[in-house]
N, CA, C and O atoms as CSV, one atom per row, in Angstrom:
chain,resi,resn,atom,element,x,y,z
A,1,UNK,N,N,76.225,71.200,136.115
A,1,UNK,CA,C,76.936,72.455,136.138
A,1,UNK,C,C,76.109,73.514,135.413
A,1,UNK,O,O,75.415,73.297,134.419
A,2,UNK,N,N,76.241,74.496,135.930
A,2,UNK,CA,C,74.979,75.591,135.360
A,2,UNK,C,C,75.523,76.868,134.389
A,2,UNK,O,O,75.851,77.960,134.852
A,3,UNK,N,N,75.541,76.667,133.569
A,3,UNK,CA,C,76.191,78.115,132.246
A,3,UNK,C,C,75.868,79.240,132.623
A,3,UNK,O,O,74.849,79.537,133.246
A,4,UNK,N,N,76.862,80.052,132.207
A,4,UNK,CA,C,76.849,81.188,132.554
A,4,UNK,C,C,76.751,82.265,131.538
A,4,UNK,O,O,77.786,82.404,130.886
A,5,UNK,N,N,75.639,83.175,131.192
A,5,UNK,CA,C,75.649,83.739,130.130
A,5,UNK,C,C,76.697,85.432,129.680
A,5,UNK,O,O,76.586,86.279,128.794
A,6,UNK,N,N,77.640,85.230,130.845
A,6,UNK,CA,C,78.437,85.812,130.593
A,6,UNK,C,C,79.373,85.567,129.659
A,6,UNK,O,O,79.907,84.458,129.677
A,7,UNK,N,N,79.723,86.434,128.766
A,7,UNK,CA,C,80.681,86.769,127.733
A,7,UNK,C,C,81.760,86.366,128.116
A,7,UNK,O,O,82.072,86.879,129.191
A,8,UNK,N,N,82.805,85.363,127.546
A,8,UNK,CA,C,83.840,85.041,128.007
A,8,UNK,C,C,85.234,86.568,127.996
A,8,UNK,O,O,85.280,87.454,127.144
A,9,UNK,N,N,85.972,86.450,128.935
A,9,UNK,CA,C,86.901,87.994,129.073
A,9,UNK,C,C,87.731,87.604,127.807
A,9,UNK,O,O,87.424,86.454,127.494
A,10,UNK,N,N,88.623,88.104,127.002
A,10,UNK,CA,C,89.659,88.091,126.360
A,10,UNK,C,C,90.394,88.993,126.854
A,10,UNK,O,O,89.994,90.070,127.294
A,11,UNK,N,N,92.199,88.375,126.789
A,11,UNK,CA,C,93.296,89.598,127.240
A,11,UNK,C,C,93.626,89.759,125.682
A,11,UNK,O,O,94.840,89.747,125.475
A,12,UNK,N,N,93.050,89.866,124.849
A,12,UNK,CA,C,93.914,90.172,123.167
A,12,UNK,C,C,92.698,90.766,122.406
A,12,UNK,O,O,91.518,90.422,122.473
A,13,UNK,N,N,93.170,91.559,121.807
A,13,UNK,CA,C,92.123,92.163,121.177
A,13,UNK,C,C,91.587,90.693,119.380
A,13,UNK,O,O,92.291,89.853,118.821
A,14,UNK,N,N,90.543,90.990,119.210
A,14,UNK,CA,C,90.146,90.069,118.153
A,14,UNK,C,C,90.940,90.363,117.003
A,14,UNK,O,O,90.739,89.771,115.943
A,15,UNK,N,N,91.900,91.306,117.144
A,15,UNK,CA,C,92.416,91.548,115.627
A,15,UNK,C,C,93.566,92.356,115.939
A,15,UNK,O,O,93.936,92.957,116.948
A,16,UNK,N,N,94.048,92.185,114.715
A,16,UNK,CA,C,95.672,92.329,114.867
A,16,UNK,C,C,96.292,93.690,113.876
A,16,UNK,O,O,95.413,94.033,113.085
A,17,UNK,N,N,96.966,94.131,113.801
A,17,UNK,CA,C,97.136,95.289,112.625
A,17,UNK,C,C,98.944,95.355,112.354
A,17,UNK,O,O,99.818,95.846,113.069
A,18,UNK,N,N,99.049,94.593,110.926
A,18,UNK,CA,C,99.988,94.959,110.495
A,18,UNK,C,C,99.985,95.906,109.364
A,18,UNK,O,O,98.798,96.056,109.073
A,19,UNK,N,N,100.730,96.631,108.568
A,19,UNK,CA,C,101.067,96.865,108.020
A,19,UNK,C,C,100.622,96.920,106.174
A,19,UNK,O,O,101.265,96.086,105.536
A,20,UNK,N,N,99.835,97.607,105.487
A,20,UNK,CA,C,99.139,97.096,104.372
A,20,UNK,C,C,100.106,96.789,103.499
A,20,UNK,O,O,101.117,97.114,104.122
A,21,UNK,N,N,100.614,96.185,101.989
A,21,UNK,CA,C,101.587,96.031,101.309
A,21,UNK,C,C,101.740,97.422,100.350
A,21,UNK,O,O,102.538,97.615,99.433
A,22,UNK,N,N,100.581,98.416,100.945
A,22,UNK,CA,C,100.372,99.364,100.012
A,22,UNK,C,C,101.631,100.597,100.708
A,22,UNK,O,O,102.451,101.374,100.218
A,23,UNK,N,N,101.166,100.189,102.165
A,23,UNK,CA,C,102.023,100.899,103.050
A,23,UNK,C,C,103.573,100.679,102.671
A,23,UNK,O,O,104.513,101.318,102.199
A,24,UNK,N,N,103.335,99.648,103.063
A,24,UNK,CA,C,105.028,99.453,102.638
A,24,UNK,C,C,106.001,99.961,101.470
A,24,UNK,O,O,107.111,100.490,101.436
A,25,UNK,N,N,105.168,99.596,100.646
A,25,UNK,CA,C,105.896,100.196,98.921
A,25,UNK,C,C,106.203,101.592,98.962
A,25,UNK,O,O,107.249,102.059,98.512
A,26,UNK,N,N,105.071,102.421,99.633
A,26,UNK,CA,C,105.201,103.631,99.722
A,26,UNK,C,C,106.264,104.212,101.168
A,26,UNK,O,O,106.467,105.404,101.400
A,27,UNK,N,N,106.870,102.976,102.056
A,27,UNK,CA,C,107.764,103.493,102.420
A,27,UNK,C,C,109.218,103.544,102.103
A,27,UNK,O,O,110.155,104.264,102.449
A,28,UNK,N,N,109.004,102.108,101.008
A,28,UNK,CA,C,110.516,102.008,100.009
A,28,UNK,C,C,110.476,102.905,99.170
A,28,UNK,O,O,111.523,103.069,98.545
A,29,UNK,N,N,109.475,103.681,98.879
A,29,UNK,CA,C,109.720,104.677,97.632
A,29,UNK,C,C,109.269,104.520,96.082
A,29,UNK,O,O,109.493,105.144,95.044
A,30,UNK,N,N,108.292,103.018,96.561
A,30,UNK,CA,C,107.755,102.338,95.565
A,30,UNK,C,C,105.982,102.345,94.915
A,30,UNK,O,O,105.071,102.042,95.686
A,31,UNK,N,N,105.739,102.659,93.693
A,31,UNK,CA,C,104.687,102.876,93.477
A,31,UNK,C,C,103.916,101.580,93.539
A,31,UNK,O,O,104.071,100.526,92.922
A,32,UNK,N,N,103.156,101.904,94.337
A,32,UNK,CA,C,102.202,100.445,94.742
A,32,UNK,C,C,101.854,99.672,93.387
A,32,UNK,O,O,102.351,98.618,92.991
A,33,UNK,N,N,100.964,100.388,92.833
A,33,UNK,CA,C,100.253,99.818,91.439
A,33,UNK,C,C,101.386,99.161,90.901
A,33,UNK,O,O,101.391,97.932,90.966
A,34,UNK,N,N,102.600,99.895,90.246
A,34,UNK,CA,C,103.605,99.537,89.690
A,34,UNK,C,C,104.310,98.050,90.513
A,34,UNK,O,O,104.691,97.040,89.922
A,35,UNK,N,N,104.332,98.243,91.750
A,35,UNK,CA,C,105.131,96.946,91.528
A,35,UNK,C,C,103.746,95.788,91.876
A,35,UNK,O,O,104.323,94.712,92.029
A,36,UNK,N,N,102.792,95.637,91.992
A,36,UNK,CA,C,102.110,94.698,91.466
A,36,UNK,C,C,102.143,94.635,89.922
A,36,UNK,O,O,102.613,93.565,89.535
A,37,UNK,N,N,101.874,95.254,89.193
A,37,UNK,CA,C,102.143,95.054,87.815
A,37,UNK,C,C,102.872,94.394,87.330
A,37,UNK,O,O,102.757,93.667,86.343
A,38,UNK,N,N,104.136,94.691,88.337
A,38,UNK,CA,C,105.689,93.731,87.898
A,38,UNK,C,C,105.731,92.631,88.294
A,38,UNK,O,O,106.339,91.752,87.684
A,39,UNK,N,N,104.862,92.349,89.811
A,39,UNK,CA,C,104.507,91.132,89.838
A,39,UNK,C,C,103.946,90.026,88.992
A,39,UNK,O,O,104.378,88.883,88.838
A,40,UNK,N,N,102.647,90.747,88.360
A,40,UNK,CA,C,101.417,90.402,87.373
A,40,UNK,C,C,102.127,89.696,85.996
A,40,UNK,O,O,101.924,88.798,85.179
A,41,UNK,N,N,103.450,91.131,86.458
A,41,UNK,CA,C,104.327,90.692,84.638
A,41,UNK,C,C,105.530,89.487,84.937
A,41,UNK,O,O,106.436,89.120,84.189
A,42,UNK,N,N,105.241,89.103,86.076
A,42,UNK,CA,C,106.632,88.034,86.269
A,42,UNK,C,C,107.980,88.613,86.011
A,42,UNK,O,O,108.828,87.892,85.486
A,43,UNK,N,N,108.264,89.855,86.331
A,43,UNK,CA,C,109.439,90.118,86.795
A,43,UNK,C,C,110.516,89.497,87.332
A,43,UNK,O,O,110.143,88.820,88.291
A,44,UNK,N,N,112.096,89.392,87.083
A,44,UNK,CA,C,112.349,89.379,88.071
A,44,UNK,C,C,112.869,90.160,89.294
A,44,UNK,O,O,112.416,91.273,89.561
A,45,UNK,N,N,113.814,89.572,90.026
A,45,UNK,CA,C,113.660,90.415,91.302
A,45,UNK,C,C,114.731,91.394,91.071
A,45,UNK,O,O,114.823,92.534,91.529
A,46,UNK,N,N,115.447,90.824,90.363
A,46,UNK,CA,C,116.508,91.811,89.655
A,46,UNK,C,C,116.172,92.984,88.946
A,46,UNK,O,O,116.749,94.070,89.001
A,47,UNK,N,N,114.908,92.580,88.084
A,47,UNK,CA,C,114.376,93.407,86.635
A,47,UNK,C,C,113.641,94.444,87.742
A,47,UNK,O,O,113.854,95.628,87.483
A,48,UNK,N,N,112.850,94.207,88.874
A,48,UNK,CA,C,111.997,95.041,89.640
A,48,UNK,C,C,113.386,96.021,90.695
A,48,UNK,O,O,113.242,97.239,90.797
A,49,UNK,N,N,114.367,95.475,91.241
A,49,UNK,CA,C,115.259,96.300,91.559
A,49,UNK,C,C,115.692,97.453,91.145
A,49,UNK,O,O,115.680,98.544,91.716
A,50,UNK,N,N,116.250,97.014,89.654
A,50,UNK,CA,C,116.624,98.342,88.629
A,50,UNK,C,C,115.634,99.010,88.263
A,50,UNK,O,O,115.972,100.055,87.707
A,51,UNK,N,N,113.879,98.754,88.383
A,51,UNK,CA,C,112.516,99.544,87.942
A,51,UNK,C,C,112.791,100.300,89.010
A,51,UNK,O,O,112.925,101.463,88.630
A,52,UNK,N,N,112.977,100.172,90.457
A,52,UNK,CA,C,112.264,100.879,91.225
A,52,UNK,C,C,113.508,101.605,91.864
A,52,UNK,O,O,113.328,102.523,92.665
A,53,UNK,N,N,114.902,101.143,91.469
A,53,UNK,CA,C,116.310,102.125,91.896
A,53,UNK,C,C,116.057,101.384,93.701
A,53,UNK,O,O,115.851,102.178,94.619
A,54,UNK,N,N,116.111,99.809,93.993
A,54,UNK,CA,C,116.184,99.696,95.433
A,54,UNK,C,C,116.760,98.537,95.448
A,54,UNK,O,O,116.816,97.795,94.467
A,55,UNK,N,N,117.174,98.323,96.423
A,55,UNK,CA,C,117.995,96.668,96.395
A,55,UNK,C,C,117.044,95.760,96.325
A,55,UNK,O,O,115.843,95.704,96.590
A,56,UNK,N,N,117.934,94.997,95.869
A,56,UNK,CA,C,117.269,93.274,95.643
A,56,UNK,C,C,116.641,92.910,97.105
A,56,UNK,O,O,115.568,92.311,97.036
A,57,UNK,N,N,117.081,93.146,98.274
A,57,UNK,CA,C,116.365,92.360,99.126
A,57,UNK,C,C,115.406,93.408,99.524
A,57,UNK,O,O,114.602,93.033,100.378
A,58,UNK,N,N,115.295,94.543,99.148
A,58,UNK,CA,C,114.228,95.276,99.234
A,58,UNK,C,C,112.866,94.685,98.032
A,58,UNK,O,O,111.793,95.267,98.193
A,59,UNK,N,N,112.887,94.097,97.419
A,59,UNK,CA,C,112.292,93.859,96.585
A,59,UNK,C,C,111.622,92.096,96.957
A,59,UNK,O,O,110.599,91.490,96.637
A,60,UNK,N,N,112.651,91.823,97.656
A,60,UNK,CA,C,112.512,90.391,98.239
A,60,UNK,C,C,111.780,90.456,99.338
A,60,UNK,O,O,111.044,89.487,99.517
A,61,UNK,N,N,111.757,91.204,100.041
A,61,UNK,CA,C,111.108,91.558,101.299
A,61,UNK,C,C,109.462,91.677,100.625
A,61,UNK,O,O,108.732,90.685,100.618
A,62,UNK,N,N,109.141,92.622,100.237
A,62,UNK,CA,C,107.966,93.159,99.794
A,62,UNK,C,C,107.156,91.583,98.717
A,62,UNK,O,O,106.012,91.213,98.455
A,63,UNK,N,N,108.298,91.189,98.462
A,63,UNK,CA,C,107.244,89.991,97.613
A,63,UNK,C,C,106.992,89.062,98.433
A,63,UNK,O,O,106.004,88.344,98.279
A,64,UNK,N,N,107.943,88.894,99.570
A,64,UNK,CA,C,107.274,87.875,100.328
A,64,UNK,C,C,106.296,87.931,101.363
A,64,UNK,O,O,105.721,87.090,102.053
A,65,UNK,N,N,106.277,89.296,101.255
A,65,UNK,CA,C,104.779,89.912,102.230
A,65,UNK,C,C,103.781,89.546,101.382
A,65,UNK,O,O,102.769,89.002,101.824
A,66,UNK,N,N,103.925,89.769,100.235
A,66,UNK,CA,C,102.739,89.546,99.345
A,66,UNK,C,C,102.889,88.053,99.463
A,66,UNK,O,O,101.754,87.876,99.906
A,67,UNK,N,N,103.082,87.591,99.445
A,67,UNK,CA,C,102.700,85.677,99.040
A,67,UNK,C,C,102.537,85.774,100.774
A,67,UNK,O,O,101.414,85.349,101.043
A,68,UNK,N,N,103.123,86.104,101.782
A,68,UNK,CA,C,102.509,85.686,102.579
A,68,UNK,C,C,101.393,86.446,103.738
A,68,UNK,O,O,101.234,86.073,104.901
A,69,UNK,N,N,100.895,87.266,103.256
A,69,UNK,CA,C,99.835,88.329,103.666
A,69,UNK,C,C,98.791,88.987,102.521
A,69,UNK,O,O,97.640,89.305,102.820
A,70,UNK,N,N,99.351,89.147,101.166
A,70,UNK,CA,C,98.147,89.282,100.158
A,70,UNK,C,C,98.364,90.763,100.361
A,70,UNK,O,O,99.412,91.044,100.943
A,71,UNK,N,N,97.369,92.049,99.899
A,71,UNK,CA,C,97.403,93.338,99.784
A,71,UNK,C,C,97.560,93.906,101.200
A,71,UNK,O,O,98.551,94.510,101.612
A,72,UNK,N,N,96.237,93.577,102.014
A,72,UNK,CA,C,95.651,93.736,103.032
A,72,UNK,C,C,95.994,92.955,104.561
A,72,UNK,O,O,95.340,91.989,104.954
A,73,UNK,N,N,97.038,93.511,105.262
A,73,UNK,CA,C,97.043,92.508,106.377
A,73,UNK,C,C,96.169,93.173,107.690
A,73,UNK,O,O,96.720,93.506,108.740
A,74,UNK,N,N,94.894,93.287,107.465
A,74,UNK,CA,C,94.227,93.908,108.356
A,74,UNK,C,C,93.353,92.138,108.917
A,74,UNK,O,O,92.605,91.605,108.097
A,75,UNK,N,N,93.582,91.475,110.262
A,75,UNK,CA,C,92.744,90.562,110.326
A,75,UNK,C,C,92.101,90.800,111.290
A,75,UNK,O,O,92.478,91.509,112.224
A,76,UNK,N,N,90.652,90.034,111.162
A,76,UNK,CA,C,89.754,90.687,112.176
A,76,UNK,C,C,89.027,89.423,112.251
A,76,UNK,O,O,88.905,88.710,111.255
A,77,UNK,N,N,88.417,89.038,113.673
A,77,UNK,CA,C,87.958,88.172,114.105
A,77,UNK,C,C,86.709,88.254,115.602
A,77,UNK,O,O,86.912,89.008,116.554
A,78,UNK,N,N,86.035,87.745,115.550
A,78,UNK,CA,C,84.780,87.659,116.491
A,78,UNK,C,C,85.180,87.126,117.733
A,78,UNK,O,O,84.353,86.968,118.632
């Protein structure tokens, strides 16, 4: 069988774009730096609620982006 040095097609682009965690904070009304800090400081989710005047599952939301996406959810691939 004889190869073909054509580039295989993709229907998806190599990379995906969600949302940064920086973005987000700043659409709850939340100072980015600050609530990593509160992270850093082991807050809880309660103690970061009443810091930032937002509900608890607003606060729940945003931490679990962070444990499961990190700062940056920009992924990019070859």
């Amino acid at each position: 069988m004889e190869r073909s040095n054509k580039p295989l097609q993709s229907f998806t682009p190599p990379w995906s774009r969600i949302p940064s965690l920086c973005e987000l904070t700043a659409a709850a009304g939340i100072d980015f730096d600050e609530f990593i800090q509160a992270i850093e400081n082991q807050k809880s989710i309660e103690e970061m609620a009443q810091q930032f005047q937002v509900k608890t599952q607003t606060i729940e939301s945003l931490q679990d982006y962070f444990e499961r996406y990190g700062l940056s959810s920009v992924i990019g691939g070859d």
